[in-house]
Backbone as XML, in Angstrom:
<?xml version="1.0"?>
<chain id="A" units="angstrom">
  <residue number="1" name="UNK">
    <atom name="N" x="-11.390" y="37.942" z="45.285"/>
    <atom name="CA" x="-10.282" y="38.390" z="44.480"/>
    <atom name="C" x="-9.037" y="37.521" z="44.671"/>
  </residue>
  <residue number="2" name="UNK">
    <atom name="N" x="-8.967" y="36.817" z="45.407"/>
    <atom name="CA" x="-7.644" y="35.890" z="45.891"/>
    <atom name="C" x="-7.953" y="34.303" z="45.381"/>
  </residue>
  <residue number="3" name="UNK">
    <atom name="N" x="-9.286" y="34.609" z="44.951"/>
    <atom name="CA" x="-9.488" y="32.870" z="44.026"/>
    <atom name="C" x="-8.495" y="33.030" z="42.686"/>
  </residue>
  <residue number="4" name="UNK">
    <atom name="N" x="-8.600" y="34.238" z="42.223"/>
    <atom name="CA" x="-8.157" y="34.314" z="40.861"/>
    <atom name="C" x="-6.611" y="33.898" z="40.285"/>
  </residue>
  <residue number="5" name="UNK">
    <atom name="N" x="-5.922" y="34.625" z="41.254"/>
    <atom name="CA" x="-4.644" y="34.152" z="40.702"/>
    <atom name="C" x="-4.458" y="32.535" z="41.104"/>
  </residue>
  <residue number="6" name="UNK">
    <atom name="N" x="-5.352" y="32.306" z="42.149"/>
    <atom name="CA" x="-4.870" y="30.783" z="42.483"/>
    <atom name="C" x="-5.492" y="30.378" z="41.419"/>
  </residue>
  <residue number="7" name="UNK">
    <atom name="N" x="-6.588" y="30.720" z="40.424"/>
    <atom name="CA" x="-7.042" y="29.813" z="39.245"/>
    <atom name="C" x="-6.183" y="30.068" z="38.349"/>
  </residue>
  <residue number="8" name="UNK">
    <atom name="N" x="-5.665" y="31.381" z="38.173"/>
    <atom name="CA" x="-4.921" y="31.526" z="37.266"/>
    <atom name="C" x="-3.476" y="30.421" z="37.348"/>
  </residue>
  <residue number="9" name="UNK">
    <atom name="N" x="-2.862" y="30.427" z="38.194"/>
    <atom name="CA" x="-2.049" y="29.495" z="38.356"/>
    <atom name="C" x="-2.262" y="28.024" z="38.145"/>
  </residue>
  <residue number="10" name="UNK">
    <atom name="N" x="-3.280" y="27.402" z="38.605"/>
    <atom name="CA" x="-3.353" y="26.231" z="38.565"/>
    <atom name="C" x="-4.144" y="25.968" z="37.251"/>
  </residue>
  <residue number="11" name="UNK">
    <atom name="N" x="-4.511" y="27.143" z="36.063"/>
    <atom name="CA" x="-4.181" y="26.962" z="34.493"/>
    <atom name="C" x="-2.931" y="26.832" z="34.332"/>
  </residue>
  <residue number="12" name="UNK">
    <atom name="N" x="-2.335" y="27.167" z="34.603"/>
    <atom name="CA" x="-0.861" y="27.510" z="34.049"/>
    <atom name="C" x="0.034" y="26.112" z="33.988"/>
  </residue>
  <residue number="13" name="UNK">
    <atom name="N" x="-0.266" y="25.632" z="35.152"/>
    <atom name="CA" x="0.395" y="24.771" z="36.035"/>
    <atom name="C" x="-0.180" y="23.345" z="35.068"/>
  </residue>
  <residue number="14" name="UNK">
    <atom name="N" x="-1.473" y="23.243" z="34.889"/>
    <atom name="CA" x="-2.174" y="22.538" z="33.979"/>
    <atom name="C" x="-1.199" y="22.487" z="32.688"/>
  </residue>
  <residue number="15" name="UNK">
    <atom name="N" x="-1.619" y="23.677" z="32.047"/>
    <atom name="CA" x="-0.736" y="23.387" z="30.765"/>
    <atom name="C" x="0.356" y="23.394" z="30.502"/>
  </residue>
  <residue number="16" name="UNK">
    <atom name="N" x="1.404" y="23.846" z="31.272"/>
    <atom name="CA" x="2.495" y="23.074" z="31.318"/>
    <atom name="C" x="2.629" y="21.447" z="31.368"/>
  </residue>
  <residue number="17" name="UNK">
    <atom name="N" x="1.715" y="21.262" z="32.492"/>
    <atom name="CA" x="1.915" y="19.596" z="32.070"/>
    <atom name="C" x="2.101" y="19.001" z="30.879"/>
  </residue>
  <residue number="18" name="UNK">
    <atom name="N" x="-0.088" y="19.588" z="30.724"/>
    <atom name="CA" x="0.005" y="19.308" z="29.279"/>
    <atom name="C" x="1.188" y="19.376" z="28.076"/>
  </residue>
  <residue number="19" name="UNK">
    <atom name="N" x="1.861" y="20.532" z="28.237"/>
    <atom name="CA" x="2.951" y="20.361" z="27.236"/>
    <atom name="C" x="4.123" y="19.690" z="27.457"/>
  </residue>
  <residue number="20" name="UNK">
    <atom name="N" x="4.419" y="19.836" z="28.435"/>
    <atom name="CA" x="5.657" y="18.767" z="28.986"/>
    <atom name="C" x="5.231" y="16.895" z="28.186"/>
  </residue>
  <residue number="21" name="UNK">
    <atom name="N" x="3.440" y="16.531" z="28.669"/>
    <atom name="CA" x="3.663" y="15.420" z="27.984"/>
    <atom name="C" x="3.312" y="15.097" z="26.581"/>
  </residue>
  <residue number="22" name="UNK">
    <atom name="N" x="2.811" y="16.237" z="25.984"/>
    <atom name="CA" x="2.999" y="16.670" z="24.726"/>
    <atom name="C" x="4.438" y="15.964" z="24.054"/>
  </residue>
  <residue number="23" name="UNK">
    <atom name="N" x="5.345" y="17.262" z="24.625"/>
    <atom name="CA" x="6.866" y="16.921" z="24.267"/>
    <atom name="C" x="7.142" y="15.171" z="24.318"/>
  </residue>
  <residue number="24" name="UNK">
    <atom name="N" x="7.024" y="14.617" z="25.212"/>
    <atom name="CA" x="7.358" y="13.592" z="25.685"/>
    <atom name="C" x="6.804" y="12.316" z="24.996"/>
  </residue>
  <residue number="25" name="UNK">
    <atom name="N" x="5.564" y="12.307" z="24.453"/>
    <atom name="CA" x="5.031" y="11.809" z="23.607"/>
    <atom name="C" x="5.405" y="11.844" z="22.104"/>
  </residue>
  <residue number="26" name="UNK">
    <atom name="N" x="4.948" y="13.027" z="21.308"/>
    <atom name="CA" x="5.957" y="13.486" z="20.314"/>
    <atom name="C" x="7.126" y="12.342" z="20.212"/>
  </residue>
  <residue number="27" name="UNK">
    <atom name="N" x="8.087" y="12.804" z="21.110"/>
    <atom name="CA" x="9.539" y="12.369" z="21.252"/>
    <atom name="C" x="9.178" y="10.670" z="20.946"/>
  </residue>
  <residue number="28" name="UNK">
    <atom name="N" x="8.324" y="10.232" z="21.836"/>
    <atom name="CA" x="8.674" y="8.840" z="22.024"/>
    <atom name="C" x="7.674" y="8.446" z="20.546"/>
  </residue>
  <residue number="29" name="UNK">
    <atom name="N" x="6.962" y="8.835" z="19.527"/>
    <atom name="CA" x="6.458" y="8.935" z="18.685"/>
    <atom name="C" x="7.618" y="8.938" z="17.563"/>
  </residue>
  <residue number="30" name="UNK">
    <atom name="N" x="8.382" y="10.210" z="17.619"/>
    <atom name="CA" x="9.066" y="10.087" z="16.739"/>
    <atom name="C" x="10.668" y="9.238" z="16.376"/>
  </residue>
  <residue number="31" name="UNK">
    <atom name="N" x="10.683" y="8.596" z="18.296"/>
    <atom name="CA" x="11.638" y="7.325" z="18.116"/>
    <atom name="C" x="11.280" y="6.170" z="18.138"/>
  </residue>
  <residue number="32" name="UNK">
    <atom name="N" x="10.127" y="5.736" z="17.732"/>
    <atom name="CA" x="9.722" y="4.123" z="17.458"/>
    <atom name="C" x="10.578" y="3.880" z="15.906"/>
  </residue>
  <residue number="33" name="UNK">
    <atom name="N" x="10.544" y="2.329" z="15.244"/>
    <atom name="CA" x="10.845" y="2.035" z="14.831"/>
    <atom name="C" x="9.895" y="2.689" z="13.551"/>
  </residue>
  <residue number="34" name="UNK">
    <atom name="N" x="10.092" y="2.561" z="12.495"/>
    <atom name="CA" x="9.289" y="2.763" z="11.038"/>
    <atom name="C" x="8.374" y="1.597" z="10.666"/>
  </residue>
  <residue number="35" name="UNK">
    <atom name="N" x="7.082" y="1.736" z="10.458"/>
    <atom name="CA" x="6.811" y="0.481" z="10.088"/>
    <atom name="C" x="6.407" y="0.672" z="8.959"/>
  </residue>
  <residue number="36" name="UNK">
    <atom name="N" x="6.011" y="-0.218" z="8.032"/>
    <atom name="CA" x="5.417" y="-0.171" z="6.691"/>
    <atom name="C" x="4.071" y="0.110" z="6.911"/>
  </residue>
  <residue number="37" name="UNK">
    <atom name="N" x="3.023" y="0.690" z="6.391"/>
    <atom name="CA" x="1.603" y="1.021" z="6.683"/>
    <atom name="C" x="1.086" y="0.211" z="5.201"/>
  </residue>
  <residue number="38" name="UNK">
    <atom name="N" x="1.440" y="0.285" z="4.531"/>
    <atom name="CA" x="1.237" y="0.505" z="2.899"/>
    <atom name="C" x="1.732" y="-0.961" z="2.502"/>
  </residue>
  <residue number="39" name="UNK">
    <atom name="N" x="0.986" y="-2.119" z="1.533"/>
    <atom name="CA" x="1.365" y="-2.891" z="1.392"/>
    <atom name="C" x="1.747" y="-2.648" z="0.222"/>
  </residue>
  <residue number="40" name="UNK">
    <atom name="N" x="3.212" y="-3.635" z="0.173"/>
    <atom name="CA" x="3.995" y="-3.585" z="-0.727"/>
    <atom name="C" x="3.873" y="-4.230" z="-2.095"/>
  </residue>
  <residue number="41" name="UNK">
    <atom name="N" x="4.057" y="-3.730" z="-3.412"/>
    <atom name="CA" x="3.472" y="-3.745" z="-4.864"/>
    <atom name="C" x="5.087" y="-4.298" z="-5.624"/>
  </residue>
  <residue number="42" name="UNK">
    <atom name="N" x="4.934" y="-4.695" z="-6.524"/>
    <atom name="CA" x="6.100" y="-5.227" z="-7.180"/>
    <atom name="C" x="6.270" y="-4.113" z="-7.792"/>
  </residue>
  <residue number="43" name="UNK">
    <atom name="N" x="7.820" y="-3.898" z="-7.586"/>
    <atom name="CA" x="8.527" y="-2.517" z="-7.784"/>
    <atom name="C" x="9.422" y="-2.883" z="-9.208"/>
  </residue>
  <residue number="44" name="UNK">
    <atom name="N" x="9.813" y="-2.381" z="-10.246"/>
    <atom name="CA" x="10.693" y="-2.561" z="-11.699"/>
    <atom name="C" x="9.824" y="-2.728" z="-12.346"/>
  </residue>
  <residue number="45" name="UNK">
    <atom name="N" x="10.913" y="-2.769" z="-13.266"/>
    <atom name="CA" x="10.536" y="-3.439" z="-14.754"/>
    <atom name="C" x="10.413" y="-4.701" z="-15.499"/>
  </residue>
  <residue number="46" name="UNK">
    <atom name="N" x="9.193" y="-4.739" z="-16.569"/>
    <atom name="CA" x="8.674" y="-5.820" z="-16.831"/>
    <atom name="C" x="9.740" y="-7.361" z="-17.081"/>
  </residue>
  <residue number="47" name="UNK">
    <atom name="N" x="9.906" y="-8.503" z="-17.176"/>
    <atom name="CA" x="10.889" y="-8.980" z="-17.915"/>
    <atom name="C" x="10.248" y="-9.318" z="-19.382"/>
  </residue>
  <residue number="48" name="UNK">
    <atom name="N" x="11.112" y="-9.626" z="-20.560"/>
    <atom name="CA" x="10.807" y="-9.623" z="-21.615"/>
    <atom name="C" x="9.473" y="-10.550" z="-21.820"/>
  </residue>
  <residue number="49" name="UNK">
    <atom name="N" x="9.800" y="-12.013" z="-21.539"/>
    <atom name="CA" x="8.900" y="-12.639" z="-21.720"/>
    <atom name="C" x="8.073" y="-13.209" z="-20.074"/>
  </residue>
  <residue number="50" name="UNK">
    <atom name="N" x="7.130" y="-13.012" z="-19.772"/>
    <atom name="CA" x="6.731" y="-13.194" z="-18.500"/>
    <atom name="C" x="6.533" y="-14.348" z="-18.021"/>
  </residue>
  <residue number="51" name="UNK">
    <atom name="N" x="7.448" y="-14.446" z="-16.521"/>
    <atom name="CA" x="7.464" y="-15.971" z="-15.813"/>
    <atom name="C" x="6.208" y="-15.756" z="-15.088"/>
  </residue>
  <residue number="52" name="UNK">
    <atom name="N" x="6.003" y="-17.385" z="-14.392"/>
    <atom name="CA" x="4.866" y="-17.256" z="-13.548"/>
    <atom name="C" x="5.442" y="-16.525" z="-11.678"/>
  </residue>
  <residue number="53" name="UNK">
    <atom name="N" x="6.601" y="-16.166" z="-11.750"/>
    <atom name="CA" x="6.769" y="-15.826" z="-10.208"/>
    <atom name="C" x="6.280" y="-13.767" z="-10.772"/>
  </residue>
  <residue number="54" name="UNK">
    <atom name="N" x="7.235" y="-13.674" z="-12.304"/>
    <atom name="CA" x="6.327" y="-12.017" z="-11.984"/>
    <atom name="C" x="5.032" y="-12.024" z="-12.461"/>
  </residue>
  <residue number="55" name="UNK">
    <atom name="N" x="4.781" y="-12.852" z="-12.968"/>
    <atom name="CA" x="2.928" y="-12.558" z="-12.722"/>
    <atom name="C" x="2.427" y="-12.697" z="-11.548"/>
  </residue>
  <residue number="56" name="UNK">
    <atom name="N" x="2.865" y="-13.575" z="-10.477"/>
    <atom name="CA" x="2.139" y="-13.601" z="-9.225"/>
    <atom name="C" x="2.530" y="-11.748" z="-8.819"/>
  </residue>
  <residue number="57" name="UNK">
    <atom name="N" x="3.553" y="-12.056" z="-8.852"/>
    <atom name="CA" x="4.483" y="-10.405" z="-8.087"/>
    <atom name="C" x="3.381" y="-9.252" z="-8.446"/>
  </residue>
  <residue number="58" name="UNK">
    <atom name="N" x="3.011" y="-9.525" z="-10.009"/>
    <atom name="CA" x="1.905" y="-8.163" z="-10.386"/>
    <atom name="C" x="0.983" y="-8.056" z="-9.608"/>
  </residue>
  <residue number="59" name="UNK">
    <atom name="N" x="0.245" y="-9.481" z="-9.730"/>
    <atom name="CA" x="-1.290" y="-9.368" z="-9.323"/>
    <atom name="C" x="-0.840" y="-9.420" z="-7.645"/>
  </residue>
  <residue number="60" name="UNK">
    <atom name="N" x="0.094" y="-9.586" z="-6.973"/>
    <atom name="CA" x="-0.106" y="-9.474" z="-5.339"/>
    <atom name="C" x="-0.029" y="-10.491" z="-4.846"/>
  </residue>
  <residue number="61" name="UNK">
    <atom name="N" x="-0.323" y="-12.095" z="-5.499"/>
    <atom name="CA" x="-0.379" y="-13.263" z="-4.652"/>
    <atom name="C" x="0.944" y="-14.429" z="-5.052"/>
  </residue>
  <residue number="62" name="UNK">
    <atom name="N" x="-0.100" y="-15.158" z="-3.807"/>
    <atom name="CA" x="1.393" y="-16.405" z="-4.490"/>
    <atom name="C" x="1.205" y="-17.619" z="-5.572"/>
  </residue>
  <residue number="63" name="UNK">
    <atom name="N" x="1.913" y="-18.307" z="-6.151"/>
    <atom name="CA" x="2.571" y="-18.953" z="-7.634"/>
    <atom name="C" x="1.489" y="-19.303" z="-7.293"/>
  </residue>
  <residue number="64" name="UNK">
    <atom name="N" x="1.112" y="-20.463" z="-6.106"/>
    <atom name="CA" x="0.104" y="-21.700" z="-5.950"/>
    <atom name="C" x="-1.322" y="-21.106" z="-5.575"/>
  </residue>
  <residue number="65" name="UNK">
    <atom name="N" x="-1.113" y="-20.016" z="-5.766"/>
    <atom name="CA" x="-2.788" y="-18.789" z="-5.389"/>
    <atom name="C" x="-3.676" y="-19.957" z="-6.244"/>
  </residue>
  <residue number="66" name="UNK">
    <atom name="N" x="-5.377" y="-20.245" z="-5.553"/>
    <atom name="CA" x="-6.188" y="-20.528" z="-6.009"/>
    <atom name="C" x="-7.004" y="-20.096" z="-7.330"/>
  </residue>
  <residue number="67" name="UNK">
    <atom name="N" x="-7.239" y="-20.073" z="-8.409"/>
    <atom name="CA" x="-7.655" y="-19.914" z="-9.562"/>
    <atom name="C" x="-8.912" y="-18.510" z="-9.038"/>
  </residue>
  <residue number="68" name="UNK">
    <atom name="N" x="-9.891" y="-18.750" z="-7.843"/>
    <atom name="CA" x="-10.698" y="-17.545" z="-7.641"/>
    <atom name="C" x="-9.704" y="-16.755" z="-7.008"/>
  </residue>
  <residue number="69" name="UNK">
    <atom name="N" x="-8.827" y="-17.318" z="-6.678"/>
    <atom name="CA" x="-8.074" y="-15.750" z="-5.649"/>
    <atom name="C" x="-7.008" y="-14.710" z="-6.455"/>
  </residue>
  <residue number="70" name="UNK">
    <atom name="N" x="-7.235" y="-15.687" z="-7.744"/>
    <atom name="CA" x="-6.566" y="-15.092" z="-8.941"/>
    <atom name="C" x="-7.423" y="-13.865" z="-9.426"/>
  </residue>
  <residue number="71" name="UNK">
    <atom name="N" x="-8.278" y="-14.157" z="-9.529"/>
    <atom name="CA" x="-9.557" y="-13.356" z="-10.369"/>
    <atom name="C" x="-9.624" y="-12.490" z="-9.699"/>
  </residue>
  <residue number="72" name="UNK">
    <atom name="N" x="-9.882" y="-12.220" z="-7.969"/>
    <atom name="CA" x="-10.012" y="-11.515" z="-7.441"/>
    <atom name="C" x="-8.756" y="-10.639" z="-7.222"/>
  </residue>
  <residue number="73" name="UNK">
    <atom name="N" x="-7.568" y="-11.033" z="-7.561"/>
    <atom name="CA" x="-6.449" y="-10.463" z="-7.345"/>
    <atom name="C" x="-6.516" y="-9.377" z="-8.617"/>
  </residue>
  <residue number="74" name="UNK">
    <atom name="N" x="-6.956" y="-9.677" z="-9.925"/>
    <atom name="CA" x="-7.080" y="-9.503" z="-11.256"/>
    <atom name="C" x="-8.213" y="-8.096" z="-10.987"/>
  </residue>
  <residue number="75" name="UNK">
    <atom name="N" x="-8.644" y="-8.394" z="-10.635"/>
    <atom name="CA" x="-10.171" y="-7.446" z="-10.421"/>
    <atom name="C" x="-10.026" y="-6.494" z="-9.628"/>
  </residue>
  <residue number="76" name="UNK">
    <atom name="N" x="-8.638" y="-6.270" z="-8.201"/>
    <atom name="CA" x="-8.672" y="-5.472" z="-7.645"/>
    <atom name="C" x="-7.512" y="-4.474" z="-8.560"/>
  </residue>
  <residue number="77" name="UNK">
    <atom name="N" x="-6.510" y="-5.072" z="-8.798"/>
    <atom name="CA" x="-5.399" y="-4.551" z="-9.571"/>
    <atom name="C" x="-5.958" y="-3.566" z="-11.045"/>
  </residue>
  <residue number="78" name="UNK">
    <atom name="N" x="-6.714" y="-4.206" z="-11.422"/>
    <atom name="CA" x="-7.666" y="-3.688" z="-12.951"/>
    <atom name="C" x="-8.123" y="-2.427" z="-12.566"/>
  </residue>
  <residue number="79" name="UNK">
    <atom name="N" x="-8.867" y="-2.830" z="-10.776"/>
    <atom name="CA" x="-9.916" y="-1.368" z="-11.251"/>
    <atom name="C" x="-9.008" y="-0.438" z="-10.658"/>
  </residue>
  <residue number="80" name="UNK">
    <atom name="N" x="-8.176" y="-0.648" z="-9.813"/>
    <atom name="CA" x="-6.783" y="0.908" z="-9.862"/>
    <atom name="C" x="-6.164" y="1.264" z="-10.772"/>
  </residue>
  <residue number="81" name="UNK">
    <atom name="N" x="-6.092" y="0.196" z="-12.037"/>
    <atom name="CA" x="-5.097" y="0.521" z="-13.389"/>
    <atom name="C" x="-5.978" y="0.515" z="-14.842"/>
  </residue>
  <residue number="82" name="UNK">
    <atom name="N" x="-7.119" y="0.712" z="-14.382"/>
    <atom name="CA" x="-7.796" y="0.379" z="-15.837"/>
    <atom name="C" x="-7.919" y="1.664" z="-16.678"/>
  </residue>
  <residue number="83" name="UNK">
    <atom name="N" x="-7.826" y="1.824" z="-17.996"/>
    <atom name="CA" x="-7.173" y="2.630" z="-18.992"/>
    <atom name="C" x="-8.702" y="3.738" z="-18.505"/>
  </residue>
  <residue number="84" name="UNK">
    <atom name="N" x="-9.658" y="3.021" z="-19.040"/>
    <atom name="CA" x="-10.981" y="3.782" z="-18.694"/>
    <atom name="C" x="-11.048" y="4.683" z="-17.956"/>
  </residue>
  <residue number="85" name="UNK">
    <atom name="N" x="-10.482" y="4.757" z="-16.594"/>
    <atom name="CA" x="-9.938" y="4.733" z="-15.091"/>
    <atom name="C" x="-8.959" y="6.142" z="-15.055"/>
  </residue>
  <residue number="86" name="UNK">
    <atom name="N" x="-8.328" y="6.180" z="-16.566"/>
    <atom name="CA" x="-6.928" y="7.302" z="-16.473"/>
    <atom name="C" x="-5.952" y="6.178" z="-16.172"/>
  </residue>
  <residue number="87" name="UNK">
    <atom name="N" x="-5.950" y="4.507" z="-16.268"/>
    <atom name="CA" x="-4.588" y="4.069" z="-15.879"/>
    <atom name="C" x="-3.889" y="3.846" z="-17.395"/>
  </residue>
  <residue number="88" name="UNK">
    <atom name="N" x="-3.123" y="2.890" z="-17.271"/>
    <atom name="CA" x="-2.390" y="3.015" z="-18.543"/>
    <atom name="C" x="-2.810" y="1.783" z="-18.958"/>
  </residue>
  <residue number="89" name="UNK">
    <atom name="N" x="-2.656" y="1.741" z="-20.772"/>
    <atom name="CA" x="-2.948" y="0.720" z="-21.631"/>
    <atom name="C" x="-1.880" y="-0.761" z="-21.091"/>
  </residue>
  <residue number="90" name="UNK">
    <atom name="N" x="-0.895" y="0.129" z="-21.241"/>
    <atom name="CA" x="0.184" y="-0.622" z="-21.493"/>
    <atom name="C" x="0.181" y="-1.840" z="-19.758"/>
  </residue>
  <residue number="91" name="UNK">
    <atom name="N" x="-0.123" y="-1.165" z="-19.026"/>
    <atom name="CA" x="-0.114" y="-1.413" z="-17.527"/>
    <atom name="C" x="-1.099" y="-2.865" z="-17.605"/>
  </residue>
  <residue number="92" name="UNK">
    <atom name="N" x="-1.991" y="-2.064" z="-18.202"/>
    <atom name="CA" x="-3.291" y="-2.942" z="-18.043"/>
    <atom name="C" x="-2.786" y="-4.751" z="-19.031"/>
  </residue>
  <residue number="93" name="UNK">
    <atom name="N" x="-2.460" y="-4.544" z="-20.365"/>
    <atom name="CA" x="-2.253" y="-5.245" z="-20.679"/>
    <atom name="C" x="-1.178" y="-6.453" z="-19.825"/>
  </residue>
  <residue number="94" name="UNK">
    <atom name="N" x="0.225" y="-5.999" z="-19.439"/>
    <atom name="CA" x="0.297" y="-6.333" z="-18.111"/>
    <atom name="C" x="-0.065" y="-7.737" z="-17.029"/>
  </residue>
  <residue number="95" name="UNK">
    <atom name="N" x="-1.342" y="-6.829" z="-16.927"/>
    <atom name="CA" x="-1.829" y="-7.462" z="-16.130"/>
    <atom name="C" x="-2.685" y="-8.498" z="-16.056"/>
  </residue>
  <residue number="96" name="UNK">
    <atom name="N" x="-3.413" y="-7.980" z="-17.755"/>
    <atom name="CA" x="-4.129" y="-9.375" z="-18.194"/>
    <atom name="C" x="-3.502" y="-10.314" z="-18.367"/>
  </residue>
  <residue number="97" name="UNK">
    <atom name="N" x="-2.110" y="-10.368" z="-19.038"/>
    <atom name="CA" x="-1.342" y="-10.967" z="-19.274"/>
    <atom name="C" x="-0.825" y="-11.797" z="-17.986"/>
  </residue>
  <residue number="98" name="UNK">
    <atom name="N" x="-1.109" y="-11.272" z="-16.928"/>
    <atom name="CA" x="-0.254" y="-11.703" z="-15.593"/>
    <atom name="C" x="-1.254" y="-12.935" z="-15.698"/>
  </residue>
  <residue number="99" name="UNK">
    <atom name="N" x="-2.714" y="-12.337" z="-15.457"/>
    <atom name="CA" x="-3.965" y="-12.862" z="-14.937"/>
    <atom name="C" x="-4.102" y="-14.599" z="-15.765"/>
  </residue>
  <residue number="100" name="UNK">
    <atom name="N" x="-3.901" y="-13.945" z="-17.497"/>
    <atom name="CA" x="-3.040" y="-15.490" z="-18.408"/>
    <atom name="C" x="-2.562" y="-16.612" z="-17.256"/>
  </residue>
  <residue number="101" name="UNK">
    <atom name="N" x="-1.855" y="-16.173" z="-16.899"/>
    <atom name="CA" x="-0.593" y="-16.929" z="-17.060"/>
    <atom name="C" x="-0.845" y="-17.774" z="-15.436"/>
  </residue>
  <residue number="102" name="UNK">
    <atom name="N" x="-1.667" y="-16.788" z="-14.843"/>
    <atom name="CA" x="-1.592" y="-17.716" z="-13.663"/>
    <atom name="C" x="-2.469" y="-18.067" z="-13.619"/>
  </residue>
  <residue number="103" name="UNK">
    <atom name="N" x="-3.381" y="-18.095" z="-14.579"/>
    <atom name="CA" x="-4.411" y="-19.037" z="-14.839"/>
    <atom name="C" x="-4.079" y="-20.307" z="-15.969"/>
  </residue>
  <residue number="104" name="UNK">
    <atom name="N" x="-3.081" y="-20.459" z="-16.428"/>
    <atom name="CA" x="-2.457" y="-20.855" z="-17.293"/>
    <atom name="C" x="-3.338" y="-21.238" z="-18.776"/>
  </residue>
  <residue number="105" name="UNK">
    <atom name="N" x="-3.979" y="-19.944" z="-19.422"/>
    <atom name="CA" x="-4.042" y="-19.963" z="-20.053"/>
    <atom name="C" x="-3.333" y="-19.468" z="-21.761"/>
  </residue>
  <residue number="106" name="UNK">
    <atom name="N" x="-1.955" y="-19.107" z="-21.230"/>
    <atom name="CA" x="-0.757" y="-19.082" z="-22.302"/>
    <atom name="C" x="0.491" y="-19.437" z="-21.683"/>
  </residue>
  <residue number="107" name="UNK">
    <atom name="N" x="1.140" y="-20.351" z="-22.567"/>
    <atom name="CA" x="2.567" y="-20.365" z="-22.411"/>
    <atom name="C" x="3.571" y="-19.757" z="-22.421"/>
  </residue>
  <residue number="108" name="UNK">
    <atom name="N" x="3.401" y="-18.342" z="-22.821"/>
    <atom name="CA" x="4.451" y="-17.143" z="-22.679"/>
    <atom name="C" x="3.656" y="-16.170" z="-22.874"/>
  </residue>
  <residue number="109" name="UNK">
    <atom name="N" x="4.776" y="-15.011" z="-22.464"/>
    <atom name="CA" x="4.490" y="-13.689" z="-22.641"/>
    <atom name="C" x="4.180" y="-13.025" z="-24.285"/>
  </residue>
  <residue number="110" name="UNK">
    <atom name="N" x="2.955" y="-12.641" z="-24.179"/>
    <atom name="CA" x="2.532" y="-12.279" z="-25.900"/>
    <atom name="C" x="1.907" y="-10.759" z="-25.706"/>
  </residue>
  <residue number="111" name="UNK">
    <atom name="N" x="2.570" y="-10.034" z="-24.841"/>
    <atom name="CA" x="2.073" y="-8.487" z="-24.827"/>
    <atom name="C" x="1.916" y="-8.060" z="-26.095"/>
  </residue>
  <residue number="112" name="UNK">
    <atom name="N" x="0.795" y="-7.432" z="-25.996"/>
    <atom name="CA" x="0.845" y="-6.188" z="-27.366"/>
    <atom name="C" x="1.779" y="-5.207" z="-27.581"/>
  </residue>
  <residue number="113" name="UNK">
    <atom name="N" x="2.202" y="-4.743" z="-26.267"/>
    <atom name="CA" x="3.088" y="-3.694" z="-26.362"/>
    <atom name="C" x="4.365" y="-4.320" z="-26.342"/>
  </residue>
</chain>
């Protein structure tokens, strides 16, 4: 009968810890710096006629991106925005349009919309 409270105690004693470094963790959790998790997407609105820096900006890469890394840039962007999909027409066009241009197969922006 005299084991018990000593077990009982040294639960007790246990989870307090436990929560003490609970707290302490938490805390030091919720004062780190912020980081971005989520890579970042070109944020606004279209410009009238489309340069080659916001077509890179659409599709994700850079001006001098390789012609396949284009496609593949084209192909990932499509299948999150494709009309089929629930994305938007207008989006999509967009993007073909981006896909144009940094493939340089038009000299300006000729959206439908």
């Amino acid at each position: 009968m005299a084991a018990t409270p000593l077990i009982a105690g040294i639960a007790i004693a246990t989870v307090a810890y436990a929560g003490k470094y609970s707290i302490q963790a938490w805390n030091a959790f919720k004062a780190r710096p912020p980081t971005v998790r989520m890579r970042k997407f070109y944020e606004g609105g279209f410009q009238p006629t489309m340069t080659r820096r916001e077509a890179a900006l659409i599709l994700g890469v850079r001006e001098s991106t390789a012609m396949e890394k284009v496609r593949e840039a084209h192909r990932r962007v499509m299948v999150a925005n494709h009309p089929d999909a629930g994305g938007s027409h207008y989006l999509a066009s967009k993007i073909n349009e981006a896909k144009d241009m940094m493939l340089r197969k038009t000299k300006g922006g000729g959206s439908a919309f």
